[in-house]
C-alpha positions as CSV (number, residue, x, y, z in Angstrom):
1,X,117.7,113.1,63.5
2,X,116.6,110.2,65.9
3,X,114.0,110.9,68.6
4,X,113.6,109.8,72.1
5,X,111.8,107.1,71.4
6,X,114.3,105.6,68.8
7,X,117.4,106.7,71.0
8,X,115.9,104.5,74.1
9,X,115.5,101.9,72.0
10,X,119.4,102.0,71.0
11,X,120.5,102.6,74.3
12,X,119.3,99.4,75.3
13,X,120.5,97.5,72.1
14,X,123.6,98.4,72.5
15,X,123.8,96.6,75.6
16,X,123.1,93.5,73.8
17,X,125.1,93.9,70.2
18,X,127.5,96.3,68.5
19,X,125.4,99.1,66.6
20,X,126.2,99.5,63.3
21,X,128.4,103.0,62.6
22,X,125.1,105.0,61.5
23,X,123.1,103.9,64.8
24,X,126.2,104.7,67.1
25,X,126.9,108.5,65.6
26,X,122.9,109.1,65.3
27,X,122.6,108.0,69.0
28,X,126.1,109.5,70.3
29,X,124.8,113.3,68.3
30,X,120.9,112.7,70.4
31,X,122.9,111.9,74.0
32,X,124.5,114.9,73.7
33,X,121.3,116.7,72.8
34,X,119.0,115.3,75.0
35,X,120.0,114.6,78.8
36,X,116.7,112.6,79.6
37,X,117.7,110.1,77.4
38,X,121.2,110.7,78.4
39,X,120.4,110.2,81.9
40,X,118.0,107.2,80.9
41,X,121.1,105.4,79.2
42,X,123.1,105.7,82.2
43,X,120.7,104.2,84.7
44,X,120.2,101.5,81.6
45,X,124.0,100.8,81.8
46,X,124.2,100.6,85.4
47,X,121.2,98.2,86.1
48,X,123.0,96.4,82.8
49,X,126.1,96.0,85.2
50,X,124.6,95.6,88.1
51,X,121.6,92.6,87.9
52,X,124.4,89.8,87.3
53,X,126.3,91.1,90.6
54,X,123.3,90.8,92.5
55,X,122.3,87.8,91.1
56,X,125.4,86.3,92.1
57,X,125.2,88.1,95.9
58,X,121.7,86.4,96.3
59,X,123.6,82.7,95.2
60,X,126.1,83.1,97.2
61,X,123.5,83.3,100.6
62,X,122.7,80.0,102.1
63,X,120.1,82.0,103.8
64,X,118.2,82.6,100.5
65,X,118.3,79.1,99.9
66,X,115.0,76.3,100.5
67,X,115.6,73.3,102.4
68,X,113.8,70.1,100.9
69,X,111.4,70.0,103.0
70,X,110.5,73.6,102.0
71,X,110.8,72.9,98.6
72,X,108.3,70.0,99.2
73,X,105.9,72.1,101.2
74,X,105.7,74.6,98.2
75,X,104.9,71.8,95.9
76,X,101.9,70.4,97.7
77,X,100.9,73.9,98.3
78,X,101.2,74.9,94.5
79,X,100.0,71.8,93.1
80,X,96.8,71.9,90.9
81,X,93.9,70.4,93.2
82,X,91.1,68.3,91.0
């Protein structure tokens, strides 16, 4: 039987690759066991879905973007003083 600790760790990997049959069935049997992790693989699957929309929100704002010279200003600002 996998534990939390294992099932949170497939929740997340299955966001990134196909689980093999084995890791799919041993984390479908804890979800429906355990609703933390459940609930933890739904807020995984949302935030999964929903960073790329935001990022793409933020682009899309010419408000959120730096003009030159405010790109300049940060340089001299950030750059390493001897």
């Amino acid at each position: 039987m996998m534990n939390c600790k294992q099932a949170s760790e497939m929740a997340s990997q299955q966001l990134d690759r196909e689980l093999g049959l084995r890791q799919r069935l041993g984390l479908k049997l804890h979800l429906l066991i355990c609703r933390y992790c459940r609930n933890y693989a739904r807020q995984l699957a949302f935030l999964h879905r929903a960073a790329p929309k935001l990022q793409a929100y933020i682009e899309s704002r010419d408000e959120h973007r730096l003009t030159e010279q405010q790109k300049e200003k940060l340089r001299q600002v950030l750059q390493p003083r001897d």
